[in-house]
TIFINU-382914 format. One line per field, with one value per residue (C-alpha): residue in one letter; residue number from 1; x, y, z. Coordinates in steps of 0.001 Angstrom, whole numbers, padded with zeros to 6 digits. Layout:
<nodes>
residu A	...
num NUM	...
x X	...
y Y	...
z Z	...
</nodes>
This chain:
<nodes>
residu X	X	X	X	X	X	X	X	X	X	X	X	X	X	X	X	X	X	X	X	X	X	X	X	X	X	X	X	X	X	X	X	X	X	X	X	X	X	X	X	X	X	X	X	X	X	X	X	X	X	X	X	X	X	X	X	X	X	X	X	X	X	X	X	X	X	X	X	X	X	X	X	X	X	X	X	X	X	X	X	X	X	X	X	X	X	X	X	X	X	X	X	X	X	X	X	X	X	X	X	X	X	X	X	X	X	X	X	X	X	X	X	X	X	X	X	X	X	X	X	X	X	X	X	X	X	X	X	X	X	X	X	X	X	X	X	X	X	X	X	X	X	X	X	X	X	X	X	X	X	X	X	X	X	X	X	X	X	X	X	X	X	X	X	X	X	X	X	X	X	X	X	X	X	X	X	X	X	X	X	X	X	X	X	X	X	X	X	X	X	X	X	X	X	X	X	X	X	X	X	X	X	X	X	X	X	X	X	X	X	X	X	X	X	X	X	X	X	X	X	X	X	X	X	X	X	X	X	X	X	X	X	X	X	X	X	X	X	X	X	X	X	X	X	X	X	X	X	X	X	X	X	X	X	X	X	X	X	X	X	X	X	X	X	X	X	X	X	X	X	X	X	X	X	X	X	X	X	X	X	X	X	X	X	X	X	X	X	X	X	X	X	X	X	X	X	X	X	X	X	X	X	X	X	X	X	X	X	X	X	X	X	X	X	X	X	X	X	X	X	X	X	X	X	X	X	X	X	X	X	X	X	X	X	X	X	X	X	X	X	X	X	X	X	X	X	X	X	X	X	X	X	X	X	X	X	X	X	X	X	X	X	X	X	X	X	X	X	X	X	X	X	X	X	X	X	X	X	X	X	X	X	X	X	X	X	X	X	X	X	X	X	X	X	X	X	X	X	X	X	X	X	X	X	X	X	X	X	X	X	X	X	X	X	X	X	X	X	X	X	X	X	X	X	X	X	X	X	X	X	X	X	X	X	X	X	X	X	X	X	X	X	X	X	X	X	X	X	X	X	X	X	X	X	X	X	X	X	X	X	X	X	X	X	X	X	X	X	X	X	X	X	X	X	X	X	X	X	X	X	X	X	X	X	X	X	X	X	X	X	X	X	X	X	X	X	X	X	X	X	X	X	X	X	X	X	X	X	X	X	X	X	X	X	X	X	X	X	X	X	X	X	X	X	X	X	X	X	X	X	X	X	X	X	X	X	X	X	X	X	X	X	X	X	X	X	X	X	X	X	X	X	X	X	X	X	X	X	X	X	X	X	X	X	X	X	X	X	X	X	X	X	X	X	X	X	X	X	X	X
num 1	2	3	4	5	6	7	8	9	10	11	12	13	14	15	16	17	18	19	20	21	22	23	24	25	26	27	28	29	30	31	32	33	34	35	36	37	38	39	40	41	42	43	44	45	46	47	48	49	50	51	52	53	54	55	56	57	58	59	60	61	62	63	64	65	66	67	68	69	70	71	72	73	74	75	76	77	78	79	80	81	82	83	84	85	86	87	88	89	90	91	92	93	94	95	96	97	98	99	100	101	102	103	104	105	106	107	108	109	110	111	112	113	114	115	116	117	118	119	120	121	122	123	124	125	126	127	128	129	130	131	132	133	134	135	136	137	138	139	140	141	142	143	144	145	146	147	148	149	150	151	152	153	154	155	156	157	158	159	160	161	162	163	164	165	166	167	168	169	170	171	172	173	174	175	176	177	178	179	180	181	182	183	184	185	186	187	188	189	190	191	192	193	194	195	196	197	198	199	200	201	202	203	204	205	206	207	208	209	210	211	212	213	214	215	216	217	218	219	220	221	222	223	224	225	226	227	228	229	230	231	232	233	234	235	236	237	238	239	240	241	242	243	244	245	246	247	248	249	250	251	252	253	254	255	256	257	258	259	260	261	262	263	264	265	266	267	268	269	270	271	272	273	274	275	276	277	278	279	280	281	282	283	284	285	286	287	288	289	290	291	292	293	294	295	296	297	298	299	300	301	302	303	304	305	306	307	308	309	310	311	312	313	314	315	316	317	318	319	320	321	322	323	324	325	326	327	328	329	330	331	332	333	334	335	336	337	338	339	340	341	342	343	344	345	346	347	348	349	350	351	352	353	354	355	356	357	358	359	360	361	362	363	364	365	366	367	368	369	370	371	372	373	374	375	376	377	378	379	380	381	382	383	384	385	386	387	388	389	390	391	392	393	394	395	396	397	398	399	400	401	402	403	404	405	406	407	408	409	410	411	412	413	414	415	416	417	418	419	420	421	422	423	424	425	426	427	428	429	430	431	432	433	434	435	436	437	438	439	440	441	442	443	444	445	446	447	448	449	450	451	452	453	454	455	456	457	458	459	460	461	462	463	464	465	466	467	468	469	470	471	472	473	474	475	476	477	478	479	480	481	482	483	484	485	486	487	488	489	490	491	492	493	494	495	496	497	498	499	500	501	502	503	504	505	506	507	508	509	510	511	512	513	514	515	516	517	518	519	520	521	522	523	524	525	526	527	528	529	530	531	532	533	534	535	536	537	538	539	540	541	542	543	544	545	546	547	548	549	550	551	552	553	554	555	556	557	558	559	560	561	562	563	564	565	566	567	568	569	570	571	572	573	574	575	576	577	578	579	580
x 039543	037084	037385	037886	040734	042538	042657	044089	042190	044238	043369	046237	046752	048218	049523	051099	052297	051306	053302	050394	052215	055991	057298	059826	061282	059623	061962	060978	061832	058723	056419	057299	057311	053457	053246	054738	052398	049622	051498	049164	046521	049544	051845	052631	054166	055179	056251	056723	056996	058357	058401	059054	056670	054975	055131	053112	053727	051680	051359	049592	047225	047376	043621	044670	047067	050877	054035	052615	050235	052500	051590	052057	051724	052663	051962	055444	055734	055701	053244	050248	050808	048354	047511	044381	043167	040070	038547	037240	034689	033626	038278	037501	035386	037150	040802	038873	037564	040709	042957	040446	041167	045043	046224	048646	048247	051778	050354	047152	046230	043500	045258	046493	042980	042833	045462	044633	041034	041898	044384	041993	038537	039651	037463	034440	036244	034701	031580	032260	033693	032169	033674	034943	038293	040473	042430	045003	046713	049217	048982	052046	051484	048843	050567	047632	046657	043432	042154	038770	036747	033937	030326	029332	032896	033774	037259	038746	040935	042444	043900	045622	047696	051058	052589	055392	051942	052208	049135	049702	046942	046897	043802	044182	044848	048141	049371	049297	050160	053541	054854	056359	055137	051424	050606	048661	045905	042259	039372	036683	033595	034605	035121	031671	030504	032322	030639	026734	026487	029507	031524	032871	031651	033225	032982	034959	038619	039955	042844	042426	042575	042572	039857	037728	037120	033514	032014	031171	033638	036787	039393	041198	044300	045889	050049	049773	046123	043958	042955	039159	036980	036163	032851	030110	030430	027913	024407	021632	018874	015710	012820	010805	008512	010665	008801	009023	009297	012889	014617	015382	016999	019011	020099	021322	023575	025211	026267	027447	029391	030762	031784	033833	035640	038912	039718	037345	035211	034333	031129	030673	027337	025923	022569	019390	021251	024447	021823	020995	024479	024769	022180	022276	025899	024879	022200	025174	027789	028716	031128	030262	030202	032406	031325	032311	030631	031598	030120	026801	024309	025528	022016	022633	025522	023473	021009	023184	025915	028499	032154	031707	034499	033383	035717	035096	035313	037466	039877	038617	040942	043459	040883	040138	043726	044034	040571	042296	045219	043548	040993	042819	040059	037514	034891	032211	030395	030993	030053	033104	035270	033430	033631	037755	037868	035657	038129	040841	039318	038274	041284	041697	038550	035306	031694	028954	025736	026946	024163	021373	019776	020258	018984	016595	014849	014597	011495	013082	013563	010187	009649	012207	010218	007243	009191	008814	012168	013453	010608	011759	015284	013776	013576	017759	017740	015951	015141	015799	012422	010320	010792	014680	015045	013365	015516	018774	018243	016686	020024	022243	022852	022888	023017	026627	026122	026952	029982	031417	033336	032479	036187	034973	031635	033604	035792	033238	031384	028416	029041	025821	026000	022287	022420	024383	020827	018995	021174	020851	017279	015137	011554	008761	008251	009720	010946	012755	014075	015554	017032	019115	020588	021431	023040	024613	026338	026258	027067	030477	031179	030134	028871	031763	034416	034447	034466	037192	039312	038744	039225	042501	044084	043688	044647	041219	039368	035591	033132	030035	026927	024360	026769	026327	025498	022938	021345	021102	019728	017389	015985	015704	013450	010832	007543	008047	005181	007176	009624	007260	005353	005952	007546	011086	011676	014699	012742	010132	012415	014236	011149	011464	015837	015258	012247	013115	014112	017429	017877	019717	023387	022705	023674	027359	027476	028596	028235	029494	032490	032871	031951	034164	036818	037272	036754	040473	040116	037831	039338	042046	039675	038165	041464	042366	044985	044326	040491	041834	044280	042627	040299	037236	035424	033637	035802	033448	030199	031812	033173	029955	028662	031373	030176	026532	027573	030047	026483	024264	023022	023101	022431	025491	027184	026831	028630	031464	031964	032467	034356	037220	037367	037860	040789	042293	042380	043628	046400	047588	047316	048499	050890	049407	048752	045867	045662	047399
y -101136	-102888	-106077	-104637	-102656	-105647	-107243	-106497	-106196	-107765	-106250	-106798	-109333	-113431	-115249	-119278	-122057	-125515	-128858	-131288	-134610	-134281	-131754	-129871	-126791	-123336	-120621	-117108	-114922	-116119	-115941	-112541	-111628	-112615	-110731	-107084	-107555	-106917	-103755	-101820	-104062	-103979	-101261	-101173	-104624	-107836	-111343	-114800	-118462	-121612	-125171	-128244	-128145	-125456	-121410	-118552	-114466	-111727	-107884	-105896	-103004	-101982	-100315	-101283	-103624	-103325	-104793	-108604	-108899	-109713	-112246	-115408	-116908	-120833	-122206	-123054	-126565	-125602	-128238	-125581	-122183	-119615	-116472	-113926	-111483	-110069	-108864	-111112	-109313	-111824	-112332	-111310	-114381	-116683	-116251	-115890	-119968	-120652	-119460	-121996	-124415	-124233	-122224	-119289	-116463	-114528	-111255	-109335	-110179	-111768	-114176	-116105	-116503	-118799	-120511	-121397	-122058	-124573	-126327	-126916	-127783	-128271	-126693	-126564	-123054	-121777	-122001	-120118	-116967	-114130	-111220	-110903	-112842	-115346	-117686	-120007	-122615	-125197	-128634	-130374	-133531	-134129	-132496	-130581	-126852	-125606	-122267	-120538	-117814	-115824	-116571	-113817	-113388	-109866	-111097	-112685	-115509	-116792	-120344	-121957	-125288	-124886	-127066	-128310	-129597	-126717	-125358	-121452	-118813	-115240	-112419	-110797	-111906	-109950	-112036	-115200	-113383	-112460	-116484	-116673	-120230	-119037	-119569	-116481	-117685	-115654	-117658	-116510	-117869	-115438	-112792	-112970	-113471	-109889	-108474	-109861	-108601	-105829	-108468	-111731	-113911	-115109	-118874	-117725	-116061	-114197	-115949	-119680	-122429	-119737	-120087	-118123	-119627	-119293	-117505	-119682	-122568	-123851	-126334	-128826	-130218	-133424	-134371	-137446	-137306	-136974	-132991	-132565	-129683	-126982	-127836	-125478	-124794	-122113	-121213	-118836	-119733	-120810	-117839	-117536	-115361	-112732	-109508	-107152	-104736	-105864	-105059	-101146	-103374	-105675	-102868	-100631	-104147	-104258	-100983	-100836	-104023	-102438	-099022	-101288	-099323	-099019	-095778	-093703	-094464	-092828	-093243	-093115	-091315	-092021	-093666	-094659	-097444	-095083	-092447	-095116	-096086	-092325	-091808	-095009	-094463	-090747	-091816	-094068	-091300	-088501	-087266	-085938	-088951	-088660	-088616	-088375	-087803	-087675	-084914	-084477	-082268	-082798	-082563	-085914	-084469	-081585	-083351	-085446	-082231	-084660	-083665	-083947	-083965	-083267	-084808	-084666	-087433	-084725	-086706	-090028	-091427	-091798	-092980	-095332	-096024	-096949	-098818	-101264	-101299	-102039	-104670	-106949	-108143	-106021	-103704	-102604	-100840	-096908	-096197	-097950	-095005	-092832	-094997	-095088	-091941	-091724	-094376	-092115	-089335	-091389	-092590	-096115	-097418	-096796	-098099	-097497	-099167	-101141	-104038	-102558	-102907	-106322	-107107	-104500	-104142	-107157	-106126	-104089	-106518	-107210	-103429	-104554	-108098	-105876	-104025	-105448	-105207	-107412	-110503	-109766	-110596	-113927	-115607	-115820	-117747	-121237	-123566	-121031	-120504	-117376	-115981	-116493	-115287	-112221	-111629	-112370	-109306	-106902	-107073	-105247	-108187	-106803	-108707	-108676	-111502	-108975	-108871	-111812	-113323	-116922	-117483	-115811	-117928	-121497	-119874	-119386	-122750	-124076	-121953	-119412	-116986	-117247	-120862	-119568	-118074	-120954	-122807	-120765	-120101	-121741	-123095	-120753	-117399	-115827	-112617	-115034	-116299	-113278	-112278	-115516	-115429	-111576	-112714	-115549	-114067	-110142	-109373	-111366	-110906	-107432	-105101	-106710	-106359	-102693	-102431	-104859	-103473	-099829	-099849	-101710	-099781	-096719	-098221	-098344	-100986	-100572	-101982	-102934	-103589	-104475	-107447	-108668	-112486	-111469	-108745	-110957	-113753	-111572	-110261	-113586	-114547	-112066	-112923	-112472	-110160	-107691	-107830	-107826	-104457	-101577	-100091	-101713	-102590	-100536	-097430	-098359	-099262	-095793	-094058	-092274	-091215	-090140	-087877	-086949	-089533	-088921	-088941	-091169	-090343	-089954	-092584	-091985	-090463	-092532	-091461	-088124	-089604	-091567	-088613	-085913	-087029	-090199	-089708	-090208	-093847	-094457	-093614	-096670	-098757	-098535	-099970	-101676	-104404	-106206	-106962	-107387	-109968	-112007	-112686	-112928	-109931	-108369	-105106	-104161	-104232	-102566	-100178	-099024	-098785	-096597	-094256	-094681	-093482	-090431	-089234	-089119	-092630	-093386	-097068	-098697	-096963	-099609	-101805	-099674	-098980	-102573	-103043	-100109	-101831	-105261	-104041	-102089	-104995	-107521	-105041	-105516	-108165	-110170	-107429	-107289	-103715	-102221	-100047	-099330
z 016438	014163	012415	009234	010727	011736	008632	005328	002074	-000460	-004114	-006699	-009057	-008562	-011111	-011453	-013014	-012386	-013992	-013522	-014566	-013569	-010822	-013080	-012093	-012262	-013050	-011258	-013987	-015865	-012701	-012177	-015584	-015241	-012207	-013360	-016930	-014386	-012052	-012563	-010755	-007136	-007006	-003618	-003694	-005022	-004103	-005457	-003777	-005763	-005129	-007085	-010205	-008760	-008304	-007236	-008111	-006192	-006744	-003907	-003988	-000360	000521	004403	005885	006461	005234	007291	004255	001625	-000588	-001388	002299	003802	006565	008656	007701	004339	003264	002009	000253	-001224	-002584	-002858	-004809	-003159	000433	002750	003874	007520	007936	011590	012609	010568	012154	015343	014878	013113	016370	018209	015701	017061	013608	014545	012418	011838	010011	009713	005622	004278	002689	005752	006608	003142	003843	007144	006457	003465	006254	007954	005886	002473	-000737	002358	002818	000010	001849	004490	002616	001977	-000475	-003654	-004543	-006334	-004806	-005375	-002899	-003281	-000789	-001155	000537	-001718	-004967	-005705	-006962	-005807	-007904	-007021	-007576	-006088	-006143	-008768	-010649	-009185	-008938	-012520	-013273	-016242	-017197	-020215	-020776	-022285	-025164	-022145	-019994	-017857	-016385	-016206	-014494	-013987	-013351	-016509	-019903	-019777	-017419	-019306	-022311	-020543	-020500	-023818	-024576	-024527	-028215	-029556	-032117	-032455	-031347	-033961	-032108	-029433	-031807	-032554	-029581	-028944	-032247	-031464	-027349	-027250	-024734	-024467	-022079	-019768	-021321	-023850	-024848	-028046	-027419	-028169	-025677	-023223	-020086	-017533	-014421	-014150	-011230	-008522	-009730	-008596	-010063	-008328	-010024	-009219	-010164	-011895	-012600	-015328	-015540	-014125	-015105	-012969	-010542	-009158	-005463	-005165	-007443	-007842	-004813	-005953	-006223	-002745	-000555	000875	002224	-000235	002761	004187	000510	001930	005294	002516	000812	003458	005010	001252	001319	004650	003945	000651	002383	005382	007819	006001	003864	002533	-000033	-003342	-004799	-008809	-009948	-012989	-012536	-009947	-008600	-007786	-006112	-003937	-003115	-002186	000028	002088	002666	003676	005571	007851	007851	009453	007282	003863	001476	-001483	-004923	-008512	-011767	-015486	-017034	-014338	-013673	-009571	-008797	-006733	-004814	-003990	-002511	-000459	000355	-000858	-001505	-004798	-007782	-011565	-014217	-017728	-020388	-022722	-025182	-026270	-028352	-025529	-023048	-025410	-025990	-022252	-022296	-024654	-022747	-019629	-020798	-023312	-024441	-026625	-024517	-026585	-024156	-024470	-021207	-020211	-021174	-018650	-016192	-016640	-016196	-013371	-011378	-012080	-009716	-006908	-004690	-003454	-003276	-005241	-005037	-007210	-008121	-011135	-011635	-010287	-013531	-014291	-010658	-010262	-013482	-014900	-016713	-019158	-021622	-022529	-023524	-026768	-026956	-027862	-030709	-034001	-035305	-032416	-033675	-037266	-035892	-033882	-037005	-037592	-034847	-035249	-032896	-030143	-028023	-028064	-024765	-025057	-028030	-026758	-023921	-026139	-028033	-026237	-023592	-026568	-029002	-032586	-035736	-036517	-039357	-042457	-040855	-042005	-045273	-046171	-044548	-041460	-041383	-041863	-039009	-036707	-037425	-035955	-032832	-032055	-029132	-028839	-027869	-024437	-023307	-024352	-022408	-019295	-019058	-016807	-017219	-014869	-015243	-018185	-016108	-013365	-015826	-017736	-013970	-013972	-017351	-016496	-013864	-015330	-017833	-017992	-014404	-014294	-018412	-018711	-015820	-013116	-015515	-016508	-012699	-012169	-015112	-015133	-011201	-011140	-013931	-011879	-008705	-007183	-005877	-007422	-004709	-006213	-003554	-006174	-006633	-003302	-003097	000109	-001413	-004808	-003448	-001758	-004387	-006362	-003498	-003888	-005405	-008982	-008885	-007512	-009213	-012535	-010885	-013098	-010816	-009430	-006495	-006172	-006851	-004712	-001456	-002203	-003255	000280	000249	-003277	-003805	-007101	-008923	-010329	-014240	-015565	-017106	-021296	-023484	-024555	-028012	-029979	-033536	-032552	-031889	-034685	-036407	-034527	-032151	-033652	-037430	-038198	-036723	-038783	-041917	-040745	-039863	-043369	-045232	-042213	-042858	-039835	-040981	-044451	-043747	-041078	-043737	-041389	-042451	-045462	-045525	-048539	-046649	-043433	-045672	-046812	-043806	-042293	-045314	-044673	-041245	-042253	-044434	-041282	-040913	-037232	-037833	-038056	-035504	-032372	-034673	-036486	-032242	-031828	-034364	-033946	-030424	-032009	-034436	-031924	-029002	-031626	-032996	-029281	-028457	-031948	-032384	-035987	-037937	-037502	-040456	-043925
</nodes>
């Protein structure tokens, strides 16, 4: 039996509450009223764990592992209790030096091995953990809530303060959004935050005074203490001189790590970095490797004699409906809807090569820098530096500032969702540089949660080996010259699996939805009443626009996408209407 056999991965969802200055009591009914908002995420199980001022709620997604991994988990003295939503990838040889350690494991879950490892070395666990995941644990001698989250952000968490004191935390939105003293107000620097790069970051919420843990953070809260922020336990490694010639070795150890030895996995096609997932995990098998694809050529499968599966992306107004649903807050990425629909065909457990391009080609920003229309845009954004300014809009940001009515503009303030690049980039070479804020920001805020969203509201967990922290700081630590060579790396390590170069998946199309499929929503979102009331918006301007667009004028159309997304998140989650 292998060590991933023996232990239990422990997808699903985790949810709390937390009274930092008195212990008062937690009453269930709430905590699992969190929990069952967020189903979906754990069907095949549920459980929930109170103590004075404190209480935890669990659902379970059960990829392996029997009925001794439910969730949450104390030790027998009752003094430390956690919870985890995530895979830890190197459980094995953790319990194994936590059994030496004199800690007696009871079940076969991951989450015991948190529990048992914070027993015994505190927030130095974090360290020593490898896998995606976010954890929670309770130390009562100490009165103290520890909350955590992977290096990259595969795993989310959310967090909010209640008008009571409370301190309540779930992994999605809906979860918070399920404790009825959660006050519901827009945050409009977030909604333009959405509006400008298509997602919100993850330093920000639609909802206000809600919060992200960031990626690579935890928070330690202390009864009777003034309320630290979160701190960073784990960064981006410094550029090196790694051979350019071990990144095929690098790549074939995250894949093998993402494909386990649980149940089998299903891997989602769409681009060069999910061609490489495919034939590295053919390369190791000797079963056919299975695949999926929305709306491909299969020339990929072919090649690799996959078991391939073909689904179609067929009525997108209700994949869009469940997009919404799924995501709380506003996706504006339209290749999210085929990847929904791609989860929904693959079983229990998906993988796919989701951030190879931010890792891989970070080059491909400077072929916008070159464009003029991108340095006419430069100049709306003072005092931000050239080569930032550069990168900031050739990742997707658009100029959303016609948007806005002078109510919207004194809404959103002095906030600028440029400034978050400046802030992030690094002196050195401009290209490094680009890599890091990609990483930064995009890989947790955008790429890693259509994978974390679409894949749990199917009931899949979505693997993603480009995500790796190994692999990532691997390729960080190759000469920037390589990675600068006009040819990636990733193609060139693969160059020799994938002879023909696999084409990658079209751009979804989006004004022929607008145009077709979805031309009745956007006759309500023209006399919308939400935008109308909310005051925020010139409804005159995006009027005009939606009529450019109806004539044959593809220009607007990234934004009208972003904006039917917007109304029809905040119609669900303000409960306002969406249209007259």
């Amino acid at each position: 039996m292998t060590a991933w056999q023996r232990g239990a991965a422990e997808m699903g969802a985790i949810a709390g509450l937390f009274h930092p200055s008195t212990p008062k009591p937690v009453d269930p009914a709430r905590l699992r009223a969190m929990a069952e908002a967020m189903a979906h995420r754990g069907p095949d199980g549920a459980g929930e764990w109170t103590a004075p001022g404190v209480g935890f709620a669990h659902r379970r997604l059960a990829v392996i592992g029997g009925a001794a991994a439910t969730q949450p988990v104390a030790t027998p003295d009752l003094r430390y209790a956690a919870m985890l939503d995530g895979t830890i990838l190197n459980h094995a040889a953790l319990r194994t030096e936590l059994r030496g350690l004199g800690r007696v494991f009871v079940g076969d879950g991951d989450a015991e091995v948190v529990l048992h490892g914070f027993a015994a070395w505190g927030p130095a666990l974090l360290d020593r953990l490898e896998g995606a995941f976010a954890i929670a644990v309770h130390d009562a001698a100490t009165q103290t809530l520890f909350l955590a989250r992977d290096r990259l952000g595969a795993k989310p968490l959310h967090l909010a303060m209640l008008p009571d004191g409370a301190l309540i935390f779930a992994s999605e939105l809906k979860g918070l959004l399920a404790h009825p003293l959660l006050r519901r107000v827009p945050d409009a620097a977030a909604v333009g935050d959405y509006l400008t790069l298509g997602y919100v970051p993850d330093d920000a919420c639609v909802i206000a005074g809600v919060e992200k843990l960031a990626a690579g953070h935890f928070l330690l809260v202390e009864r009777a203490r003034p309320l630290r922020g979160a701190r960073r336990w784990w960064a981006l490694p410094d550029a090196g001189e790694a051979p350019a010639e071990a990144l095929l070795a690098e790549l074939r150890a995250a894949v093998a790590r993402g494909v386990g030895e649980g149940r089998p996995v299903a891997v989602l096609l769409g681009g060069l970095g999910d061609a490489s997932v495919v034939a590295l995990a053919a390369e190791a098998s000797a079963k056919a490797v299975a695949t999926v694809g929305v709306g491909d050529d299969g020339a990929v499968a072919t090649r690799f004699a996959t078991a391939h599966r073909r689904v179609a992306l067929d009525d997108v107004p209700a994949v869009l409906a469940d997009l919404v649903a799924a995501f709380d807050e506003p996706c504006g990425d339209p290749a999210a809807l085929a990847a929904m629909v791609a989860a929904r065909g693959s079983g229990p457990v998906a993988m796919s090569g989701a951030g190879a391009s931010l890792l891989m080609e970070g080059g491909r920003w400077r072929r916008f820098a070159r464009r003029e229309r991108w340095r006419r845009f430069r100049w709306t954004v003072p005092g931000l530096g050239e080569a930032a300014a550069d990168y900031a809009l050739a990742v997707g940001a658009a100029d959303a500032s016609g948007v806005w009515s002078p109510e919207g503009r004194r809404a959103l303030g002095d906030g600028d969702v440029m400034r978050r690049f400046a802030a992030a980039w690094r002196g050195g070479d401009p290209l490094d540089a680009a890599m890091r804020v990609d990483l930064a920001t995009r890989l947790s805020g955008q790429v890693l949660t259509i994978a974390d969203r679409a894949g749990m509201a199917a009931g899949t967990e979505w693997r993603t080996p480009f995500a790796d922290p190994r692999l990532v700081g691997f390729v960080l630590s190759l000469p920037v010259g390589v990675r600068r060579a006009r040819t990636s790396p990733l193609v060139g390590a693969m160059a020799r699996h994938l002879p023909a170069m696999p084409v990658p998946a079209p751009a979804p199309p989006v004004s022929q939805w607008l145009r077709g499929a979805l031309s009745a929503d956007m006759a309500r979102l023209e006399r919308s009443r939400l935008l109308a009331e909310l005051g925020w918006f010139d409804t005159g301007r995006i009027g005009a626009w939606i009529e450019r667009h109806r004539s044959g004028d593809d220009t607007p159309a990234a934004l009208l996408w972003r904006l039917l997304v917007l109304e029809r998140s905040l119609s669900r989650l303000f409960g306002w209407p969406a249209s007259a």
